[in-house]
C-alpha positions as CSV (number, residue, x, y, z in Angstrom):
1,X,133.9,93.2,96.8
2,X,131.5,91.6,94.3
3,X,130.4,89.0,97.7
4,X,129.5,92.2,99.7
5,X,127.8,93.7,97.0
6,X,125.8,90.8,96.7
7,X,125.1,90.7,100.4
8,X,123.8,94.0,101.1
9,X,121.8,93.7,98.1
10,X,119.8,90.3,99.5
11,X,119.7,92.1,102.8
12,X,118.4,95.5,101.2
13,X,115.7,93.2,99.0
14,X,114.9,91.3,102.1
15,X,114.3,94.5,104.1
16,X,112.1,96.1,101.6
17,X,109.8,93.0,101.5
18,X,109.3,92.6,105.1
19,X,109.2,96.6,105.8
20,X,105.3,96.5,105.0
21,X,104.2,93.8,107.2
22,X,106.2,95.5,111.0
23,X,104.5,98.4,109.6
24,X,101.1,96.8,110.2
25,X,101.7,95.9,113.9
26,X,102.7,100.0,114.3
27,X,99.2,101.0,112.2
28,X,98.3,101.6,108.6
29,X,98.9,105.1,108.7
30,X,102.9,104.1,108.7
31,X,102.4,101.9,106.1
32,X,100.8,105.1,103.9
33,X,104.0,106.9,104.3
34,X,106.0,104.1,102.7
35,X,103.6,103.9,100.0
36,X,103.7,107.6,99.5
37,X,107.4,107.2,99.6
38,X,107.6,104.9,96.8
39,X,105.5,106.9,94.7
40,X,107.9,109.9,95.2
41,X,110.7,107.7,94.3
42,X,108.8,107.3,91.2
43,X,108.4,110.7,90.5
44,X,112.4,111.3,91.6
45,X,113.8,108.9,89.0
46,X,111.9,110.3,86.0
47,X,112.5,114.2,87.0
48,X,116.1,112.9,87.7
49,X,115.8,112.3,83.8
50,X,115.4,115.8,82.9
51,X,117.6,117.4,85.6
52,X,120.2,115.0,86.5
53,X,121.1,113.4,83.1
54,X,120.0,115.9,80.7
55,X,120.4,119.0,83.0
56,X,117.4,120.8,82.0
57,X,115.7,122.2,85.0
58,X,112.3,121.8,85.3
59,X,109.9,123.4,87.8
60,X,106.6,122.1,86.1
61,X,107.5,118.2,86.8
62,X,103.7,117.7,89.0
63,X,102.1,118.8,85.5
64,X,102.8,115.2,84.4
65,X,102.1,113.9,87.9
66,X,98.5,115.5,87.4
67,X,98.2,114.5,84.0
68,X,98.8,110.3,84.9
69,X,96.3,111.1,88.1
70,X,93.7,112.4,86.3
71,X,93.6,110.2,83.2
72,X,93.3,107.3,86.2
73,X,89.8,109.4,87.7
74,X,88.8,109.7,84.9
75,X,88.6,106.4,83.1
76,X,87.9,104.6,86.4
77,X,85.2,106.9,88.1
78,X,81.5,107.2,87.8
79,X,82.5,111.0,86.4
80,X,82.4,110.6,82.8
81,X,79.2,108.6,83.0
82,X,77.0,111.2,85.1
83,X,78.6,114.1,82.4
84,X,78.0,112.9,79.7
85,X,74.9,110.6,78.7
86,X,76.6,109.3,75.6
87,X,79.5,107.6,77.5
88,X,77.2,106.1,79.9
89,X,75.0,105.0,77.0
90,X,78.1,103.5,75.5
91,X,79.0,101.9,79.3
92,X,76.4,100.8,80.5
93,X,77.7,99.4,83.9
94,X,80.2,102.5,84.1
95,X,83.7,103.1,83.5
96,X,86.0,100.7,85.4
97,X,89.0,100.5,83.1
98,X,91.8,97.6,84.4
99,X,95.2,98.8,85.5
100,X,96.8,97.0,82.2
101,X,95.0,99.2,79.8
102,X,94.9,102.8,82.1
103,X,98.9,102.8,83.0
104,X,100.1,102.6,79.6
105,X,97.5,105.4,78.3
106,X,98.5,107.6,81.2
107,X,101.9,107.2,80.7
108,X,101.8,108.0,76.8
109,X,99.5,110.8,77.6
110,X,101.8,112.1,80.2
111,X,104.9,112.0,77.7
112,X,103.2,113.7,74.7
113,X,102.5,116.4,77.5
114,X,106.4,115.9,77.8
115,X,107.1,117.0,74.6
116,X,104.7,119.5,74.2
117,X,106.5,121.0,77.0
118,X,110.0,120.7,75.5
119,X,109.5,121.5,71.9
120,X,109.0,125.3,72.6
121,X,111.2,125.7,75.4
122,X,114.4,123.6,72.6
123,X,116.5,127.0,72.9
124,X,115.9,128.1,76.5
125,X,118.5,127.3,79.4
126,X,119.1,127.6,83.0
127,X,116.5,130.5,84.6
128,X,114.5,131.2,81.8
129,X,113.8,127.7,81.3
130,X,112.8,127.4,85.0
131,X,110.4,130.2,84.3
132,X,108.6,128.3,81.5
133,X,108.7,124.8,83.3
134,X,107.0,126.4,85.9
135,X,104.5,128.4,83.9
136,X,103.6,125.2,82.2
137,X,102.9,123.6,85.6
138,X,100.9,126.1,86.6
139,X,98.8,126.2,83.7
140,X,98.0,122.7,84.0
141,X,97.1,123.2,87.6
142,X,94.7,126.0,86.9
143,X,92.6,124.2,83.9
144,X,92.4,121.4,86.0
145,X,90.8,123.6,88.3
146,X,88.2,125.7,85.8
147,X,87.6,122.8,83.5
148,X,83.9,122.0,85.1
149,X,82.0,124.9,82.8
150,X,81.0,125.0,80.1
151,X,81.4,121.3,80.0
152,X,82.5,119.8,83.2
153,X,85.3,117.4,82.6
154,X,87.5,118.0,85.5
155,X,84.7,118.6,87.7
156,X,86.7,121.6,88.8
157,X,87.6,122.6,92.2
158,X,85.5,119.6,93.7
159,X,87.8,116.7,92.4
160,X,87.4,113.7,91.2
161,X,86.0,110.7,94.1
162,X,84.7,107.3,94.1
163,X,87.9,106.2,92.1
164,X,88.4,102.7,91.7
165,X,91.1,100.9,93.7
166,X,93.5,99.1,91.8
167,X,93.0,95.0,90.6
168,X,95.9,93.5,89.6
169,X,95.7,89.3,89.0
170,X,92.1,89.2,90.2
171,X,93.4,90.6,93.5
172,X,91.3,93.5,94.7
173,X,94.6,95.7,96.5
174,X,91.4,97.9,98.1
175,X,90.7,95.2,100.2
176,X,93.0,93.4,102.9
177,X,93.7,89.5,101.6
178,X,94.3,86.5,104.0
179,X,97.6,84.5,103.5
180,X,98.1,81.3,105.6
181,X,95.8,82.9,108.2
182,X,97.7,86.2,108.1
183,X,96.2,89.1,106.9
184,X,97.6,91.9,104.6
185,X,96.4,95.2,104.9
186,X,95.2,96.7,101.7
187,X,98.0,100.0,102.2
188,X,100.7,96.7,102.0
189,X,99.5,95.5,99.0
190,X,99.4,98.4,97.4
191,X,103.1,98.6,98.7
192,X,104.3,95.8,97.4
193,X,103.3,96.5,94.1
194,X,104.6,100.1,93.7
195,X,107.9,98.1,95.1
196,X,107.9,96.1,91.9
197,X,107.3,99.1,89.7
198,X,110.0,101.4,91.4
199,X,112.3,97.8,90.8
200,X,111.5,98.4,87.2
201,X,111.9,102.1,87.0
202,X,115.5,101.9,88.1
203,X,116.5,99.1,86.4
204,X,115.0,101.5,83.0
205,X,117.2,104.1,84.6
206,X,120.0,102.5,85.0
207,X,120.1,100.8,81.7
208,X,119.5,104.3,80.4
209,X,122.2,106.3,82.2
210,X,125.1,103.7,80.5
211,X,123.3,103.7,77.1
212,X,124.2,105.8,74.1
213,X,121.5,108.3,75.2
214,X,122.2,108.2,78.8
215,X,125.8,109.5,77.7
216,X,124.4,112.4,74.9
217,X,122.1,113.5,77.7
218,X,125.4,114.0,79.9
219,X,127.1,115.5,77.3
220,X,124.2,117.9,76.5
221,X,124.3,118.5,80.6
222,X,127.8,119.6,80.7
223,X,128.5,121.2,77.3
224,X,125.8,121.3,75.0
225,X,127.7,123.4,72.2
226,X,130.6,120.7,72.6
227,X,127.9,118.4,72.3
228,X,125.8,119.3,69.1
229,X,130.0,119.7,67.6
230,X,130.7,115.8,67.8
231,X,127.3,115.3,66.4
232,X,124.2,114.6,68.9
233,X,121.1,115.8,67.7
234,X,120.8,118.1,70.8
235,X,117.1,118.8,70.2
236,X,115.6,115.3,69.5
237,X,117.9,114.3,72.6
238,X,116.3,117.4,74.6
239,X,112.6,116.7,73.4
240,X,113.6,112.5,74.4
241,X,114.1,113.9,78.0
242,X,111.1,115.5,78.7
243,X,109.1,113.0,77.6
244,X,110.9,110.3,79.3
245,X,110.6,112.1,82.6
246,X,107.4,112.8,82.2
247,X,106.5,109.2,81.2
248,X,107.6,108.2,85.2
249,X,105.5,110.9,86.4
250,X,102.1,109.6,84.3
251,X,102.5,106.5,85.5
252,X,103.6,107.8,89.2
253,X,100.5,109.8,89.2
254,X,98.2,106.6,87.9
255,X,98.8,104.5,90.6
256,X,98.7,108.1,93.3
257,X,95.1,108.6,91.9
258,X,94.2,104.5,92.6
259,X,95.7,104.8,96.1
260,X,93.8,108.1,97.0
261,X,90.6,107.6,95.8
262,X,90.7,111.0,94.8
263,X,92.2,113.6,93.0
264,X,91.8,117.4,92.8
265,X,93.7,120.5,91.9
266,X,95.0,121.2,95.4
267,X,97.3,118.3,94.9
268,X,99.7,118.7,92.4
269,X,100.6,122.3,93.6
270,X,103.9,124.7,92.6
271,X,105.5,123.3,96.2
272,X,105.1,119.6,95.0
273,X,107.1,120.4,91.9
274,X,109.2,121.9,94.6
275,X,110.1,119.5,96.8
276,X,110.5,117.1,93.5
277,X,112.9,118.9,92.7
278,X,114.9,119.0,95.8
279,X,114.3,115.3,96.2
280,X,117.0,114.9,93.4
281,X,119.1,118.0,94.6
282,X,119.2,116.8,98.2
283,X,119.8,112.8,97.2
284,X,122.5,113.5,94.4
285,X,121.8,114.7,91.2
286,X,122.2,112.1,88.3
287,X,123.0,109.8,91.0
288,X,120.3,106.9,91.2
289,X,120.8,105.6,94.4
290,X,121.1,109.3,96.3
291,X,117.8,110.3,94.3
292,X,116.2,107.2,95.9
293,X,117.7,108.1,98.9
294,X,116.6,111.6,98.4
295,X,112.6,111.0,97.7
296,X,112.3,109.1,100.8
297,X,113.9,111.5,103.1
298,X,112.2,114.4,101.7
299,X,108.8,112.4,101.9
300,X,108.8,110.2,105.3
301,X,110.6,113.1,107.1
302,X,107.3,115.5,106.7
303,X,105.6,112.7,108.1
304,X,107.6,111.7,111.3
305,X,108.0,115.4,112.5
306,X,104.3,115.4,113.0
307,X,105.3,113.9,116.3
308,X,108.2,116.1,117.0
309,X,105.9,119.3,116.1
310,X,103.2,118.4,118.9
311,X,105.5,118.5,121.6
312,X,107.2,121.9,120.3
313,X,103.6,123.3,119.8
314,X,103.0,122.4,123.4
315,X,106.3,124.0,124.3
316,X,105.8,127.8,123.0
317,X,101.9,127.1,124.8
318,X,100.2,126.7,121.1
319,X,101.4,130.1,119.6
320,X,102.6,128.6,117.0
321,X,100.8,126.2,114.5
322,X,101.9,122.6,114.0
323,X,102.2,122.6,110.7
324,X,104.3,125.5,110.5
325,X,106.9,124.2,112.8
326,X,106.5,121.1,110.3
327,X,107.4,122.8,107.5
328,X,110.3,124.9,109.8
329,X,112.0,122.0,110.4
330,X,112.1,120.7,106.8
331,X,113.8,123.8,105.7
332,X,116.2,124.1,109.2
333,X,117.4,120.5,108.2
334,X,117.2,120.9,104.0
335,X,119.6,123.9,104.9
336,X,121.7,122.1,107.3
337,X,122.5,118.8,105.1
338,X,123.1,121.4,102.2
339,X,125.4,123.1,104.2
340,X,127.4,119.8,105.0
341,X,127.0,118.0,102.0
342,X,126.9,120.7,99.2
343,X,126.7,118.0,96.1
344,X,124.0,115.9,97.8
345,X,124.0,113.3,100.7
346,X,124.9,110.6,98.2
347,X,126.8,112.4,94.9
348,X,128.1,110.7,92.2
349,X,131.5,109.5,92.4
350,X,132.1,110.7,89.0
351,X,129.9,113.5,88.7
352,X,130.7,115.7,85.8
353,X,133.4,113.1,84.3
354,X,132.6,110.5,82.1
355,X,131.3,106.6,82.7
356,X,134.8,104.9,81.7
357,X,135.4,103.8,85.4
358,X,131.6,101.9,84.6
């Protein structure tokens, strides 16, 4: 059993690392989708935190998404500079801070905005947490969006451009690199290393789930009155989980503003929170490897039914709009897999049980 295990895994790895480069031969834009796709795995894992471990529902998750993206634009972008002549007094040559120092800053920034979230909301379950969650997400959304007067820091509306690609080991990832005479897009090296961080990110998550915390979090998921009785500090576990999850989401959106380019409002919408969301409900819930699974259905599959919506478009003689039909068939097969496999396409085995079979 172990041997198989083993197997699949080196086949899996292998799989992963040669995806990018049949990609290329097919065109960059399919290579975008797997990047995007690792990015929402990202995003998965740490809102699979909050709703699948500690069962606190969260409809504001893209507020941390937005936070990590803009913290990126900002400290990489000519932006700051052009605002405000003291910073460009200070840098001279601009601000082009290195991956090393930005990732950890958004992340910590991103979680504080975690707990910020969660120390009001300590009391609230079910709907009327929902409700706040996504009042919090909003809110970020909109000052994000006004934040250009009286002092323009957001730059409003307009977003933030000329962002920086990333440079990790003196390696440029906005430009393709020659290997042995082969050549590696710049979307596959930007692959490969969101493929190391997502490597990380459940290897944090798994270690996590079997910890002591990992197992207070479940407990506060399926009884937290039972819970706060044998002793677990229910709101320092609470407050741990939100800013946790939202730690994965600074980081997620760092490396989404790098790989864009740009960032503005319109991106970290109520419907991204949304389809976050039902990433982790569709995959499993509290189930790492159905999340996973989860976050790249949900975020290829928008993708490839650009193809199928053409032809359906043609069908109906263009009444219809592509997009729409996009977005119909999301929903026609969300419903349908729901339908079929109420707890997820890959559910825990022990869902709502303890780990002892772990």
């Amino acid at each position: 059993m172990k041997q198989n295990k083993t197997i699949t895994f080196i086949i899996a790895a292998l799989a992963a690392v040669i995806l990018p480069l049949v990609l290329q031969g097919f065109g960059n834009a399919w290579v975008r989708i797997a990047d995007m796709a690792l990015i929402y795995v990202m995003l998965a894992l740490g809102l699979n935190i909050v709703v699948g471990f500690a069962g606190l529902l969260d409809l504001g998750y893209v507020a941390f998404f937005a936070v990590g993206a803009y913290t990126y634009g900002l400290l990489a972008s000519p932006h700051l500079t052009d605002a405000f002549p003291a910073i460009a007094a200070m840098f001279p040559e601009g601000l082009h801070m290195p991956l090393w120092l930005i990732l950890p800053v958004g992340a910590v920034i991103a979680g504080l905005f975690g707990m910020l979230l969660g120390a009001p909301t300590l009391k609230l379950r079910g709907d009327y947490l929902a409700i706040v969650t996504l009042g919090f997400g909003e809110i970020i959304r909109v000052f994000l969006n006004n934040l250009d007067h009286p002092i323009n820091i957001t730059n409003g509306p307009k977003g933030l451009g000329q962002i920086d690609s990333l440079k990790f080991f003196g390696i440029d990832l906005g430009k393709p690199l020659t290997v042995f005479g082969f050549e590696i897009a710049s979307v596959s090296l930007y692959y490969y290393l969101f493929l190391a961080l997502v490597v990380i990110s459940v290897v944090l998550c798994s270690r996590l789930e079997l910890s002591r915390i990992g197992r207070a979090w479940m407990a506060i998921r399926e009884d937290e009155i039972a819970a706060k009785a044998m002793g677990i500090n229910t709101r320092n576990m609470k407050l741990l989980a939100f800013g946790m999850g939202a730690t994965f989401g600074g980081v997620s959106g760092t490396l989404f503003g790098a790989f864009q380019g740009f960032v503005s409002p319109e991106s970290f919408s109520l419907m991204e929170s949304v389809m976050i969301v039902a990433m982790v409900v569709l995959g499993g819930i509290g189930h790492l490897p159905g999340v996973i699974l989860g976050a790249i259905l949900l975020s290829a599959l928008p993708e490839v039914l650009r193809y199928l919506a053409g032809p359906l478009q043609a069908m109906t003689g263009g009444r219809l709009d592509s997009a729409i039909l996009r977005q119909l068939l999301i929903a026609v097969a969300m419903i349908v897999i729901m339908l079929l496999r109420p707890r997820g396409l890959w559910p825990a085995p022990d869902h709502g049980k303890s780990l002892q079979g772990k």
